[in-house]
DRENMITI-92436 format. One line per field, with one value per atom (N, C-alpha, C, O): atom name; z, x negated, y; residue number from 1. Coordinates in Angstrom, 3 decimals, padded with zeros to 6 digits. Each point is the difference from the previous one (the first is absolute). Layout:
site <- (CA,...)
w <- (Z,...)
u <- (X,...)
v <- (Y,...)
pos <- (NUM,...)
end
This chain:
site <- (N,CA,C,O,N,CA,C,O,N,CA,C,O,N,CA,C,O,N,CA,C,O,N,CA,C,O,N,CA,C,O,N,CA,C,O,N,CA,C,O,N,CA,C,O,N,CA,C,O,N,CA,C,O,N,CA,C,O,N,CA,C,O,N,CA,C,O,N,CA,C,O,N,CA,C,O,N,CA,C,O,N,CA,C,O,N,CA,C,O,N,CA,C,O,N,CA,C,O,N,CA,C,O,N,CA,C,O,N,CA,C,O,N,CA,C,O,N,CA,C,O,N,CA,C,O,N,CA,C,O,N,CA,C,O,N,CA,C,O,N,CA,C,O,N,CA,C,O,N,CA,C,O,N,CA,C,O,N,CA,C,O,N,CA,C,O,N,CA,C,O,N,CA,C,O,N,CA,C,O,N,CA,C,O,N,CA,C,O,N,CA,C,O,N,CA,C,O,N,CA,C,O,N,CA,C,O,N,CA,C,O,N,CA,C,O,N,CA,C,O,N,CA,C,O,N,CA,C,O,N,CA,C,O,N,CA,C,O,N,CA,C,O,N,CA,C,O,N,CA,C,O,N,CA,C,O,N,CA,C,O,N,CA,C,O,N,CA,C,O,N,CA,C,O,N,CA,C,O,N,CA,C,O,N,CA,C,O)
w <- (010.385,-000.389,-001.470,-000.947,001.029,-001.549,-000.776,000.493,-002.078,-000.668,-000.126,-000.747,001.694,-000.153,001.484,000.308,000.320,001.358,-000.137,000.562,-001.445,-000.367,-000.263,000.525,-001.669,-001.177,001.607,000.753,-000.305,001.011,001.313,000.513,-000.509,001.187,-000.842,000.505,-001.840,-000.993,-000.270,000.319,-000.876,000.286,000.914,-000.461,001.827,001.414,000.107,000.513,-000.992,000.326,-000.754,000.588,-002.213,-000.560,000.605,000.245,000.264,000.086,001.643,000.328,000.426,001.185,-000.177,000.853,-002.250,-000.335,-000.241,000.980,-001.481,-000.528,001.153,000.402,000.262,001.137,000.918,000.375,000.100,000.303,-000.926,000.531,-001.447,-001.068,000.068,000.139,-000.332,000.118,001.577,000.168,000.726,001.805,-000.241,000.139,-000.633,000.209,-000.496,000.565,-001.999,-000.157,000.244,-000.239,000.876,000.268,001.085,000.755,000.176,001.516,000.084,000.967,-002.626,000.070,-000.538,-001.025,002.200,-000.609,-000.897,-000.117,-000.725,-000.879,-001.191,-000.653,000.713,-001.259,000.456,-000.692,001.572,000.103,000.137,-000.301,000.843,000.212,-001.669,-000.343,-000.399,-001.507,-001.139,-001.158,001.753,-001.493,000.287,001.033,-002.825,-000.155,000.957,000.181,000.378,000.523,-000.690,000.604,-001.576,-000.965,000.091,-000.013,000.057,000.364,000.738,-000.329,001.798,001.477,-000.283,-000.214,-000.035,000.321,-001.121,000.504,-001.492,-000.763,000.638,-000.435,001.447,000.836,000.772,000.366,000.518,000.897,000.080,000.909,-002.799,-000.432,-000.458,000.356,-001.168,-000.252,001.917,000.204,000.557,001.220,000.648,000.917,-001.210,000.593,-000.481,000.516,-001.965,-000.921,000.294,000.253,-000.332,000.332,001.644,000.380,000.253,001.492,-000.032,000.591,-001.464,000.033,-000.831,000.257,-001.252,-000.639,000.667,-000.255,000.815,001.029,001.380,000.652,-000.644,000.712,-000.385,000.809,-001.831,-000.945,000.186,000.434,-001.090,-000.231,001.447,000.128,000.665,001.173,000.884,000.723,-001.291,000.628,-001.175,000.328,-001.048,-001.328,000.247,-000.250,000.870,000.711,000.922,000.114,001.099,000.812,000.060,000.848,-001.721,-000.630,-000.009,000.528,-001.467,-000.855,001.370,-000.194)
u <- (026.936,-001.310,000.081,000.563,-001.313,000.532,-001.531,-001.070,001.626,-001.543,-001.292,-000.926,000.968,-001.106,-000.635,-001.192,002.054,-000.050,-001.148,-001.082,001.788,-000.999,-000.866,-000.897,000.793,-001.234,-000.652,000.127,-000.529,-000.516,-001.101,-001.119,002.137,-000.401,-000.584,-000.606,000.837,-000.877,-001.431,-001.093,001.151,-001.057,-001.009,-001.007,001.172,-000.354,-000.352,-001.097,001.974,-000.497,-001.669,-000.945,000.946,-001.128,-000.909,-000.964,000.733,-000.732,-000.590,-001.157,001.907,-000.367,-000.836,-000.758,001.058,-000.912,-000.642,-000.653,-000.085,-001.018,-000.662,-000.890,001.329,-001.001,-000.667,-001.147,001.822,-000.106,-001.367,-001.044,001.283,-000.958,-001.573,-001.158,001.917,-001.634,-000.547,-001.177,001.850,-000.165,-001.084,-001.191,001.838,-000.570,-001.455,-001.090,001.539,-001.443,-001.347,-001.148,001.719,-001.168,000.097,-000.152,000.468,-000.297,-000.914,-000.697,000.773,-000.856,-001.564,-000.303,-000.584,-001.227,-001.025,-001.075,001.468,-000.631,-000.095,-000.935,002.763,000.140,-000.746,-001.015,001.079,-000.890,-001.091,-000.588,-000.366,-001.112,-000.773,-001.090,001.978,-000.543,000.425,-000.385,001.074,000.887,-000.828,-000.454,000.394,-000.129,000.316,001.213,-001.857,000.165,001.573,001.000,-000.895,000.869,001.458,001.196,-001.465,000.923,001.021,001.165,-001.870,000.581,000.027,001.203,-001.800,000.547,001.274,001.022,-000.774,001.879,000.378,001.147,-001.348,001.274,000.055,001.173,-001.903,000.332,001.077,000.638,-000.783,000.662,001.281,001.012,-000.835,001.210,000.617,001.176,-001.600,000.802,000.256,000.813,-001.475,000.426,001.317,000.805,-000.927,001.123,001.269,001.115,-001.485,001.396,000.500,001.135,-002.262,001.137,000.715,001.064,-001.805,001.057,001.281,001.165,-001.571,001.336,000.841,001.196,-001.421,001.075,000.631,001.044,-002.245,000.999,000.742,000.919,-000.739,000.446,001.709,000.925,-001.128,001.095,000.849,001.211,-002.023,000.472,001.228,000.905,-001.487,000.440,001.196,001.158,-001.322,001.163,001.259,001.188,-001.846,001.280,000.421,001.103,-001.839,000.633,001.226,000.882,-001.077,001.027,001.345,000.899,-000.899,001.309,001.009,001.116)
v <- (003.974,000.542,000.414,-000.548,001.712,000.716,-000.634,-000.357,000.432,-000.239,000.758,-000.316,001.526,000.113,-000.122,000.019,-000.118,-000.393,-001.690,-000.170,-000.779,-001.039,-000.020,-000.661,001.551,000.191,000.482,-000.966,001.708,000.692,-001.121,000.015,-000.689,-001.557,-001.157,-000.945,001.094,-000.807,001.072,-000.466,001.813,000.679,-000.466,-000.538,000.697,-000.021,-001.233,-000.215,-001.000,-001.311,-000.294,-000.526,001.100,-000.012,000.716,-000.726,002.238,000.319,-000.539,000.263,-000.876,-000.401,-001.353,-000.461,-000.159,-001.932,000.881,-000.358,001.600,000.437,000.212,-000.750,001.897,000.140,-001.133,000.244,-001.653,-000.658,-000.942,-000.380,000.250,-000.272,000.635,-000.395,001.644,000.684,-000.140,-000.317,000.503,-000.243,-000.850,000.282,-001.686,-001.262,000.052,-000.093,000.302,000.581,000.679,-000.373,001.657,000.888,-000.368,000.961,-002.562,-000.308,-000.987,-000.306,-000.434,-000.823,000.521,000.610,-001.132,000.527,-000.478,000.589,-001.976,-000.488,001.177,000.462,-000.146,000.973,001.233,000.079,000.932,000.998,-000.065,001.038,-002.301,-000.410,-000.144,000.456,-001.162,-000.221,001.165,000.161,000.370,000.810,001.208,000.492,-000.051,001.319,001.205,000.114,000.671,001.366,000.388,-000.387,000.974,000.573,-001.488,000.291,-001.057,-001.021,000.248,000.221,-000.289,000.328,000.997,000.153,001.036,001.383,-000.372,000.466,-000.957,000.273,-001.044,-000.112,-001.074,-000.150,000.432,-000.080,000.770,000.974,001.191,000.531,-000.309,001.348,-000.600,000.604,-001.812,-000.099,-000.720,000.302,-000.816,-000.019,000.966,-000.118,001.484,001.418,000.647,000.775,-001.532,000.868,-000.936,000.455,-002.078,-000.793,000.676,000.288,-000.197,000.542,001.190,000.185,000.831,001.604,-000.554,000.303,-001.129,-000.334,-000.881,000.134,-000.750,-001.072,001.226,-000.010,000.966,001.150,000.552,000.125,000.414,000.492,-000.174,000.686,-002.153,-001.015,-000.324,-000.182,000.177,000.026,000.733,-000.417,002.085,001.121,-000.120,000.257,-000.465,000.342,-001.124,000.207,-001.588,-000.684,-000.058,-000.535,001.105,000.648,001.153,000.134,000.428,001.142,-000.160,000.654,-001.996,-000.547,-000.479,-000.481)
pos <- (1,1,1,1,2,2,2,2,3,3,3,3,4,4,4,4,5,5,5,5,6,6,6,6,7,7,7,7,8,8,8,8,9,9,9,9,10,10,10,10,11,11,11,11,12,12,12,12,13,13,13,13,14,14,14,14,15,15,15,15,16,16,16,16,17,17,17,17,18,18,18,18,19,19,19,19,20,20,20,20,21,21,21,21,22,22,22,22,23,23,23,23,24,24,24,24,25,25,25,25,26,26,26,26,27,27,27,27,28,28,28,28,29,29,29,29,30,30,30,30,31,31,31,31,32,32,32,32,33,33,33,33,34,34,34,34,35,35,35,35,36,36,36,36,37,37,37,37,38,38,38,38,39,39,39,39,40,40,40,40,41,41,41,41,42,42,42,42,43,43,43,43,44,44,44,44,45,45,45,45,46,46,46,46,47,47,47,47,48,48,48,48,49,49,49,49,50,50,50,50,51,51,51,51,52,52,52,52,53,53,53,53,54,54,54,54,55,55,55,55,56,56,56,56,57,57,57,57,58,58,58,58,59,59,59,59,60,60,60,60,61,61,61,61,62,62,62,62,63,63,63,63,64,64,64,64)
end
């Protein structure tokens, strides 16, 4: 496995605890039930952006 081949599956590993993170979050409904409008709508937006980027990363290690 080449190094950027790593760097790549370390990428992917972070941005996948992220999505998972935010998942959890915007599943639980205390947090959307209590939080700010503007709250949930930016985890909504940053879990939109962690999944294109874990695609991203995806397609790019698929490649190698």
């Amino acid at each position: 496995m080449d190094i950027l081949c790593a760097k790549g599956e370390k990428d992917l590993g972070k941005v996948e605890a992220e999505i998972k993170s935010l998942s959890g979050r915007l599943s639980n409904s205390g947090f959307v039930d209590k939080a700010p409008a503007e709250v949930v709508q930016g985890a909504c937006d940053a879990l939109a952006e962690a999944e294109a980027l874990a695609a991203i990363l995806k397609s790019r290690l698929a490649r190698r």
